[in-house]
NUDOPA-694281 format. One record per residue (C-alpha): z, x, y. Coordinates in steps of 0.1 Angstrom, whole numbers, plus 5000, padded with zeros to 4 digits. Layout:
BEGIN
ZXY
...
This chain:
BEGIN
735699604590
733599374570
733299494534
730299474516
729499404481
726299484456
725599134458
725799084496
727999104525
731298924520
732198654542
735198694567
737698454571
737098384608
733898194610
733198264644
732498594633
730098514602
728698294628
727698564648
726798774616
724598504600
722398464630
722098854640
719198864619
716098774627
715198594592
718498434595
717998234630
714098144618
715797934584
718497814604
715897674627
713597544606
715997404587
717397154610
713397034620
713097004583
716196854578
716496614607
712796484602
713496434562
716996234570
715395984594
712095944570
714295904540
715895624551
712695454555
712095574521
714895384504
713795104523
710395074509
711695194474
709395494479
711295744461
708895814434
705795864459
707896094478
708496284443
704796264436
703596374470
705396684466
704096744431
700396674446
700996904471
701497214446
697997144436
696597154470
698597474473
697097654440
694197504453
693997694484
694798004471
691998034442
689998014472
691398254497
692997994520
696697914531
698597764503
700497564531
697197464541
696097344507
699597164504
698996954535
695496824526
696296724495
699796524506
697496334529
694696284508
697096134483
699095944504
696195744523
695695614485
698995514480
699695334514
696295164502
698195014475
700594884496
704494784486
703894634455
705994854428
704294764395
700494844401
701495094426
703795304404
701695294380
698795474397
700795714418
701895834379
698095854373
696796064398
699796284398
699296374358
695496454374
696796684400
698996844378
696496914357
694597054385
697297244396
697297384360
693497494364
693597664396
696297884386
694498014356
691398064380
693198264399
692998614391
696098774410
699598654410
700098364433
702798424449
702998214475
702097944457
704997974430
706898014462
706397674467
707797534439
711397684450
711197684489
710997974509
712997944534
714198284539
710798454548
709598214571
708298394604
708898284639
705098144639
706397914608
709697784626
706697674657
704097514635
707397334618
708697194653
705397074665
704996884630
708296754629
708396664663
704896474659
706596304625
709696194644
707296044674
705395834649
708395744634
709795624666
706495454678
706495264642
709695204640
710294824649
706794714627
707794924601
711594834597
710694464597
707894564570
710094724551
712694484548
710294154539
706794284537
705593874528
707893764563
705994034582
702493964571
702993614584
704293704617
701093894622
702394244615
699594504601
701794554574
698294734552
698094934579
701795034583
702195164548
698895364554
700095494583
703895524567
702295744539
700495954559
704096044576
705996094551
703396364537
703796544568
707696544559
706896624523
705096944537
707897084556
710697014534
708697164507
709397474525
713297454525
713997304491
710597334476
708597144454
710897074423
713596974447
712196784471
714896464464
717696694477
716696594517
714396314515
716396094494
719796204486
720996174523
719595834532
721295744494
724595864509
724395714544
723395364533
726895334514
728895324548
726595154574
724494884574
722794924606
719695074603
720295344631
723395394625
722295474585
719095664597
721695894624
723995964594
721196054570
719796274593
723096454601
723996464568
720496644557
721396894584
724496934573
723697004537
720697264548
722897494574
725697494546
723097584516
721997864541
725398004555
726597994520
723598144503
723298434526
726998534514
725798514479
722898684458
721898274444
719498074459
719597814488
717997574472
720797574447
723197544471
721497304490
720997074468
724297104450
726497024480
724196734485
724596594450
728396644452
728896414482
726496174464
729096134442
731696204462
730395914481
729595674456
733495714438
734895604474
732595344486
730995024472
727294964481
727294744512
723394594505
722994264492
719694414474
718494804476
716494904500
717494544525
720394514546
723294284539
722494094571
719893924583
720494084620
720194444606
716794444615
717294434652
């Protein structure tokens, strides 16, 4: 017999058996499902992340987003919804500002002061408690519904098809955006289009690890898989499998627990960041470019 605590049901030592425990609930199989879209779609973008030194609009997107969230809800709409139109608004103006860090660093911390500020507005416009909203902030994981895990697949499956259609253009944009430009590549266009992407990622991992956390799966994998490889699929195969990896744990371990998955989540994933960077040496010759010029192919 399993015993069972005030906190939650305590884990058994066979795992095949909290296997089949964990996923007899219906909530259960939905995050465990949604996780691994969420996951696998935020490893492979990540990497492309690094690439393009990113990291901050990924951080901003997400923080953008909550606006768009409160938004929604002061006016009776889906703070999910609200989260998605502002991620894309936002991110058609920052792939407009190309790859260029100064300029474009500087204006990404512009606007997201502004949306924050907005964010701050609707919520005291709103007359009820926003729930869902606030929700955001932490992820959610746990009470998505079997309609959310759908509308999750479709989107990742959409991001990880655009990812794969872009992928040559963009890696070679990435790596020398100058070099690209002369061979013809779109390389405006590409960081548009890159943008746009990555806010659809931004949306569904807000849902796992939420808004404050965001880092956890879009950057902190990539980070990690980009200290043993430098082949681009093989670095964008380990990110993504790591990002998984950290997700399903943060859940299997959460549900044994009364504390959060996000905590967990994003705990295991800092541990084997540094974890990984006491064992390893960086293996780039710059961040964000492979050591060799034959990466890129």
């Amino acid at each position: 017999m399993r015993a069972v605590t005030n906190v939650g049901p305590a884990p058994d030592l066979n795992p095949i058996v909290d296997i089949q425990i964990l996923l007899h609930y219906a909530f259960m199989q939905h995050a465990f499902e949604a996780g691994a879209v969420v996951a696998l779609t935020a490893g492979v973008i990540g990497y492309f992340v690094l690439m393009r030194n990113s990291s901050f609009a990924a951080h901003a997107l997400s923080h953008i987003g909550f606006a768009g969230a409160t938004g929604a809800v002061v006016v009776g709409l889906s703070p999910v919804a609200g989260l998605l139109a502002f991620t894309v608004a936002a991110a058609a103006v920052m792939g407009g500002l190309g790859n260029r860090l100064r300029g474009r660093d500087v204006t990404i911390g512009i606007v997201l002061a502004w949306t924050l500020g907005l964010g701050v507005l609707f919520l005291s416009l709103y007359t009820g408690y926003a729930t869902e909203a606030y929700a955001l902030l932490f992820g959610e994981i746990l009470g998505i519904s079997g309609r959310d895990v759908l509308i999750t697949l479709v989107a990742g499956v959409v991001t990880l098809l655009a990812l794969a259609w872009l992928y040559r253009p963009l890696l070679f944009a990435s790596v020398d955006e100058d070099v690209a430009a002369a061979r013809g590549v779109p390389v405006a266009a590409l960081s548009v289009a890159f943008m746009i992407i990555l806010a659809v990622a931004v949306s569904e991992a807000v849902q796992v690890v939420g808004v404050l956390l965001i880092f956890a799966l879009i950057v902190t994998p990539a980070a990690i898989a980009e200290r043993f490889t430098t082949r681009p699929s093989r670095t964008i195969a380990l990110s993504a499998l790591l990002a998984l990896a950290f997700t399903w744990s943060g859940l299997a371990i959460s549900f044994f627990t009364p504390y959060p998955v996000s905590f967990f989540i994003t705990s295991i994933a800092f541990g084997t960041y540094v974890l990984a960077r006491l064992l390893t040496r960086p293996r780039h010759s710059r961040h964000g470019a492979p050591a060799r010029p034959d990466a890129v192919s």
